[in-house]
N, C-alpha and C positions, 0 to 999 in steps of 0.2 A: 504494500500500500504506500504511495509515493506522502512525501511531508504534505502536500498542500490535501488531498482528499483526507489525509488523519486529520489536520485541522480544521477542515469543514466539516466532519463528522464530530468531533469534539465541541463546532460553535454550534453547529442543530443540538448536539445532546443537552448543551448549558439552557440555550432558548429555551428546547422543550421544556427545561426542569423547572425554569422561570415561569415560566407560562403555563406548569400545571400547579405552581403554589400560588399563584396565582387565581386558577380556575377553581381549586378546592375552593380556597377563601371565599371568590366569588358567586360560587352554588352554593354553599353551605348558608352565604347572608341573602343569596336572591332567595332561593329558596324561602327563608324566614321573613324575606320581607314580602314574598308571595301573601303567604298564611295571614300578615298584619294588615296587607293592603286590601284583603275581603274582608277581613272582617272589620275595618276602620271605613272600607266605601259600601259594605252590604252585596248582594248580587244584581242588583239592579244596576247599581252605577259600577261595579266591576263589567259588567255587560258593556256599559254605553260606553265604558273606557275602549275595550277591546274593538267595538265596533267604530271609532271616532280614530283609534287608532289603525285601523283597516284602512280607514279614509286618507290618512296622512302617511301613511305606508306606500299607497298607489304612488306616492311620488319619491320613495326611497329607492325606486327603480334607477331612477335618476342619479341619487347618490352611491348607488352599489354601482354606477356602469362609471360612475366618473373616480370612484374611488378605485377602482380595479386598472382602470388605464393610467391615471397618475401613478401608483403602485408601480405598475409594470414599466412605464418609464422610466420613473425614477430610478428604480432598480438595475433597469438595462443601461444606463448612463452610468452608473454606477460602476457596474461590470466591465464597462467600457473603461473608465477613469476619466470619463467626460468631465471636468467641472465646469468649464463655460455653457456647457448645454444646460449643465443640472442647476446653474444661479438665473439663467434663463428661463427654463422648464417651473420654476417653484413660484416666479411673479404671475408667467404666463396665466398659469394654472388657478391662482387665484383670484386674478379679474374674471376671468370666465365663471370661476364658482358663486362670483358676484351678481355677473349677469345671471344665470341660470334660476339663484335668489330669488332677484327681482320680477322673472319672468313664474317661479312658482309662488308665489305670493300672491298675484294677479288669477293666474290661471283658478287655486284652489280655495279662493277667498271667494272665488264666482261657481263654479260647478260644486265647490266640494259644498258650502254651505249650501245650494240647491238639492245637493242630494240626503245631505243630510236632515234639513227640513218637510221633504217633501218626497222622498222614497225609503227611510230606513224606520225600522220599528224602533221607535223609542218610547217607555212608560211615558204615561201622561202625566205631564208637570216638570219633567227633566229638559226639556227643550233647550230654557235658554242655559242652565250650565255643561247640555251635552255641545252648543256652540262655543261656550270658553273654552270647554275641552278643546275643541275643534281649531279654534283661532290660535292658543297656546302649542298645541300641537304643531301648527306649520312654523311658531316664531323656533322652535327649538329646531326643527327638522332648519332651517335658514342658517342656526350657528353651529349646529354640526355640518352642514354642507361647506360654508365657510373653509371650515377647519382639517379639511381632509388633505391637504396635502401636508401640513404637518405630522398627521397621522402616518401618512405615506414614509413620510422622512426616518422617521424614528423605525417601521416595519420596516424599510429599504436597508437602513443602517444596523439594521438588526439586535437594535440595544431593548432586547424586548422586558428586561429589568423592570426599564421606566415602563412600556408598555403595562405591567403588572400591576406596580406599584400603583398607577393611573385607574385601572380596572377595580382595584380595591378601595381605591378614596372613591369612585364613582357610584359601586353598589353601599360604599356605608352610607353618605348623604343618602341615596335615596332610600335608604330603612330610615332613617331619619326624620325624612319626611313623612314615613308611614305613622312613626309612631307620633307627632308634631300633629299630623289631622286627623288622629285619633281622639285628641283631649280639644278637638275644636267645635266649637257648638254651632258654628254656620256651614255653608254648602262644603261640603268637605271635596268634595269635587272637582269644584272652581279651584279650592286652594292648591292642591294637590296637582292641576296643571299648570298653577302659576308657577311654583317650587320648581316642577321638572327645568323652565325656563331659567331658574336661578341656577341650577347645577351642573347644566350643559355648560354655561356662562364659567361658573369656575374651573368644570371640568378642562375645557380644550384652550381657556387662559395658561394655566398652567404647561398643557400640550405646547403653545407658543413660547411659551417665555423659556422652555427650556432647548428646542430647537434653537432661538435667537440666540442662545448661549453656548450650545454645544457642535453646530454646524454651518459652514461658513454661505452655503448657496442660501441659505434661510434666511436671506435681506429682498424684503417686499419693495418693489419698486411699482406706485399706480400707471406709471408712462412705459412699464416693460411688456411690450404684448409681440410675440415672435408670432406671428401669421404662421409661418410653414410649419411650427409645433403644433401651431394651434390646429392647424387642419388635421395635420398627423393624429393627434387626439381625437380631434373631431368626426375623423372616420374610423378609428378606433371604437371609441366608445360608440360611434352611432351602430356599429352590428352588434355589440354588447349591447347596447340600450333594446335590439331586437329579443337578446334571449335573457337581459333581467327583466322588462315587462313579459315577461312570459307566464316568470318563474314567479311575479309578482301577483298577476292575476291568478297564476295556479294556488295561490295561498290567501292574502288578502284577499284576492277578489271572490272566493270560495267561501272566506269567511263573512261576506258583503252578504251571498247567496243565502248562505246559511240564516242570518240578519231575516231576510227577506220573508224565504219558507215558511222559516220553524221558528223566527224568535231570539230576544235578548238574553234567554236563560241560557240556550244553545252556543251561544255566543261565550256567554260564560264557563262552561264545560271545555271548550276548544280553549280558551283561553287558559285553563288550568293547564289540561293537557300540555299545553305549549309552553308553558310558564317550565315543568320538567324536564321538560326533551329539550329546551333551549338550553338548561343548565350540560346536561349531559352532553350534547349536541359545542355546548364550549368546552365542555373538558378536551373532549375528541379533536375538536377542529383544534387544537395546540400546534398536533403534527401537523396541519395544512400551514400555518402559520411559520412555523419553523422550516419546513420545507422550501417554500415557496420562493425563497430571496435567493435558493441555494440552485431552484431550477433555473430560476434565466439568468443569473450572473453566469453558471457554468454553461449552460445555451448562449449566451452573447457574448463567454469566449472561447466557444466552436465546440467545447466539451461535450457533445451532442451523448454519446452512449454512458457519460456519467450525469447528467440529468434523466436520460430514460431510466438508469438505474436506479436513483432516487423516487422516479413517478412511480416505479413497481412497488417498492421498498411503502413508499409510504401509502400507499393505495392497500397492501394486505395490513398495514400496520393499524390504518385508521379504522378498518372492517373489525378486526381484531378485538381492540377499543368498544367500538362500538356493541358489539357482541355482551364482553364483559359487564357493562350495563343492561345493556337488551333480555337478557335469560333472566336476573333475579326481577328487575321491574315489570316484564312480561308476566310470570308467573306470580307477581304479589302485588300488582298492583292495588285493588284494590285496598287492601291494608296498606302500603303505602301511602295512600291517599287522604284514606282514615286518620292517621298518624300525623300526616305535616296538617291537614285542614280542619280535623275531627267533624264536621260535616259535610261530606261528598257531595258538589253538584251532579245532576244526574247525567247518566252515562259518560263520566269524564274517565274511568277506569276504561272503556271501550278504547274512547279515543285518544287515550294514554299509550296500549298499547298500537295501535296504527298508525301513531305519530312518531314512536319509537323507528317501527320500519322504512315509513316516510325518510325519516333522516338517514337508515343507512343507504335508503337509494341516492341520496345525493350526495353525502359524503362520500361514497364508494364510486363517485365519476368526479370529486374535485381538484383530482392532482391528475387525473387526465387531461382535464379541460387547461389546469392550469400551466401544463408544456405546448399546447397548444396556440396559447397566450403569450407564450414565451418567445414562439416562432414569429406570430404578429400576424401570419396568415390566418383569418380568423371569421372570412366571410363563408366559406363554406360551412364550417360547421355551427356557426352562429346563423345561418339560415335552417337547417337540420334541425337544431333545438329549438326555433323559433316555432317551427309547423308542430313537432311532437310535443314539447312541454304548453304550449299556446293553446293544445287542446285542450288538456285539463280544464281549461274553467269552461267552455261552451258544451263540452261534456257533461260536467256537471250539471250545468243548468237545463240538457235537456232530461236529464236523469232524475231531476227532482223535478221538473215538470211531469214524468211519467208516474210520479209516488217510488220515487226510488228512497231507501232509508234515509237520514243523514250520514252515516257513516259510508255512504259509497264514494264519496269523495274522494276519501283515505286510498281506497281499492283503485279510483282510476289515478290518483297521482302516484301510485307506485308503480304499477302498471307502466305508465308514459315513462319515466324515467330510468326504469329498466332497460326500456327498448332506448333512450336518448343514447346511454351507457355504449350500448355495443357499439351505434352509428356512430360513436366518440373514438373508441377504438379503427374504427372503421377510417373516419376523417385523419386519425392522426400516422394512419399506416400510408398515406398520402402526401405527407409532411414531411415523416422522418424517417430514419433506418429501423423505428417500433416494430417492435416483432409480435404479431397477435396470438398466434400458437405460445411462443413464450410467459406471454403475458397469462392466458390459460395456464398455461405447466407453473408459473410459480408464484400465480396471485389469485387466480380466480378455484382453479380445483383447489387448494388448502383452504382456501375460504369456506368455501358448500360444505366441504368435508369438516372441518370445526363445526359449522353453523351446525347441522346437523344432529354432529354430536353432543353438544353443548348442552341442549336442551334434553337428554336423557333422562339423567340424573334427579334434575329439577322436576322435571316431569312428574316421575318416581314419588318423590314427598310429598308434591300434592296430591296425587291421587291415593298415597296413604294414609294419610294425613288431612284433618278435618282445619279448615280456615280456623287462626288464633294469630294470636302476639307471638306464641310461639313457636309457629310454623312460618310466621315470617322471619324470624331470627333465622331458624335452622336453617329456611332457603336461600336468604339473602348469602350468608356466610357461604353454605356450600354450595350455589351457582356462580359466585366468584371466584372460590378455590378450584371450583369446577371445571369452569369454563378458561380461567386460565390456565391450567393446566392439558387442557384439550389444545390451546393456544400453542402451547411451548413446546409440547413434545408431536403432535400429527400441524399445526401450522406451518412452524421455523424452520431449516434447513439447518445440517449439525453445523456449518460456520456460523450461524446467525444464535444458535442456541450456545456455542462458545465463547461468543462476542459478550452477547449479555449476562454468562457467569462472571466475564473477566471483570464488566463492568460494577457489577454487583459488587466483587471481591472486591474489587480495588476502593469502591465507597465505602463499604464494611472496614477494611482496613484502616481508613481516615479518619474514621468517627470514632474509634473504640482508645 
């Protein structure tokens, strides 16, 4: 193994380790601030929360397409050793995030409060603070939009430390806040959108003031606007903008559907659901994060088969992950549920577990899409995933126009993203020297073949074993010792299962 691939496997190890003390801290307190924020807004206004935030999501397509392209910029300039590009690229970047601003303030101040007035179920009497909701919601979506190519800086730069650290002051404020409009005797509602405004505000202050200190392109200039980046972005992110409005209606806009059908309780339940699988869903994506600065710096300097080797590596690794959550929360959720909320909205344990799976279908195609990204060629498979994941929501909606359950959602968005998955594979064997037989022989059969087994075990106790406190103890324990260990010995490869003894030793050694 030459010095430079041991040190990039050493700076992914540090990142990931970062960014999973990190992600404990911050499920452990979202989680609790989960549990405070129903019971301090009730399920009604949990509802109208979730459903206002559906509204103001539809335009986070926006910010996940412009955040992925600054990212991948900045990164590839990086790789490059570009610095005139990159003090260029960071001004660029933020007039545009300015425009973009200006122009969804306008747009969602006009449709969004239309729709929300006059197409979404909302209790009678909530109106006008399910509109502060509404209003507060786009001012905060404005300064994190702002804010993202700082974001980008610090993820390019790979000091994902700060990253953490950042992630951790932002979930305590907002339990903060839960517990603050808990003991407030007015619209708890209104306050609780105004607060989020305050916190985004200190959140991504802080983001800034530490880029302006620790990186040299991070000087904003209003008169810096490089036209040819700006197109290069521009046609970028515009076939991204095709397959995050996709991925956005497949969720939001499902969740609008939902609103619609069945109601603001419904709304609530998904919400819970989502509120878990989000937690679990960040522990996992750590390795995307840690990954990702390592695939296109070593793709933008030609390293083409040790980036593919990374997409594999991290693609069974994130499945893996995922798994290790998926078995004990599949098999208990509903005591799970019981436990963090002590009253269950109804069928949120269903769609607990089908949000589980949801997540591994796309986590399990994210470091494909993300070499693909790396390449820049990005129109053909961002037209692919534009027509398959685009279905999902017109799918839906004819699905529950037919009296289809609400849970069929769950079934066509994993559905579509299974099949995205392979067309990914497919696109990217057009791209690069990717091997798909490969990719089968040492990521996809250990996969099935874990997933499989995983679930025996667990299986086993429940069906011996009568629902309690303490049938979730015993599964919880023994689906994770479980399922890791199906992980270790039929997932890894014996260098991969040697590597992480040495790793292991060599920590153990340090600490004692």
């Amino acid at each position: 193994m030459s010095t430079t691939t041991s040190d990039n496997n050493k700076r992914i190890a540090k990142n990931t380790l970062a960014l999973y003390v990190r992600t404990f801290v911050t499920m452990i307190v979202g989680l609790y601030t989960g549990r405070v924020m129903l019971d301090a807004l009730g399920v009604n206004d949990f509802g109208i929360y979730a459903v206002v935030g559906g509204i103001v999501s539809m335009s986070a397509l926006i910010t996940q397409t412009m955040s992925a392209a600054i990212s991948r910029y900045i990164t590839y300039a990086l790789g490059k050793g570009d610095e005139n590009q990159l003090k260029s690229l960071f001004s660029t970047t933020i007039n545009a995030q300015i425009a973009i601003s200006l122009l969804i303030v306008v747009v969602f101040e006009v449709l969004g409060v239309w729709f929300l007035n006059e197409k979404a179920s909302i209790p009678f009497g909530r109106m006008e603070a399910a509109n502060w909701a509404l209003h507060c919601g786009i001012a905060t979506l404005v300064i994190n939009l702002v804010s993202l190519p700082f974001n980008a800086l610090i993820i390019a730069h790979e000091r994902m430390t700060v990253y953490a650290y950042m992630s951790i002051v932002d979930v305590t404020l907002k339990l903060g806040i839960c517990f603050l409009i808990a003991t407030y005797g007015g619209d708890r509602l209104i306050l609780f959108a105004l607060l989020q405004i305050m916190v985004a505000l200190v959140v991504n202050s802080i983001y800034g003031g530490y880029c302006h200190r620790h990186f040299k392109e991070a000087s904003y200039s209003l008169h810096t606007f490089d036209k040819r980046l700006l197109k290069e972005l521009s046609v970028f992110s515009g076939w991204n903008l095709l397959n995050g409005s996709s991925y956005t209606f497949a969720t939001q806009g499902v969740n609008m559907l939902v609103n619609v059908f069945f109601g603001v309780v419904f709304n609530t339940s998904r919400a819970v659901a989502m509120q878990v699988n989000s937690a679990i869903q960040a522990f996992v994506s750590n390795f995307t994060i840690a990954f990702t600065p390592q695939i296109t710096k070593r793709y933008a300097a030609g390293d083409y088969d040790y980036a593919i080797q990374l997409v594999n590596k991290g693609t069974k690794f994130t499945w893996f992950l995922m798994l290790v959550f998926i078995v004990p929360v599949f098999m208990e959720s509903e005591m799970l549920l019981r436990l963090w909320l002590g009253k269950v909205p109804y069928m949120a344990p269903l769609f607990l577990r089908f949000a589980m799976f949801e997540s591994l279908a796309v986590a399990s195609g994210t470091n494909l899409f993300k070499l693909i990204q790396a390449d820049g060629r990005i129109k053909r498979n961002t037209i692919h995933a534009g027509i398959i994941a685009g279905l999902v929501f017109p799918l839906t909606w004819i699905a529950y126009a037919c009296g289809a359950p609400v849970w069929s959602a769950y079934a066509i968005f994993i559905a579509s993203y299974i099949l995205l998955n392979i067309v990914r594979i497919y696109d990217i064997k057009r791209l690069t020297a990717f091997s798909g037989l490969l990719f089968i022989k040492d990521c996809l059969y250990p996969c099935v073949l874990v997933s499989v087994c995983s679930f025996v075990l667990p299986a086993v106790i429940s069906w011996q074993m009568e629902q309690s406190i303490v049938r979730f103890f015993v599964n919880t324990i023994v689906g994770v010792l479980w399922t890791g260990g199906c992980c270790f010995y039929l997932g890894l490869t014996r260098n991969e299962r040697q590597f992480l003894l040495q790793k292991v030793n060599q920590y153990l050694n340090k600490i004692r």
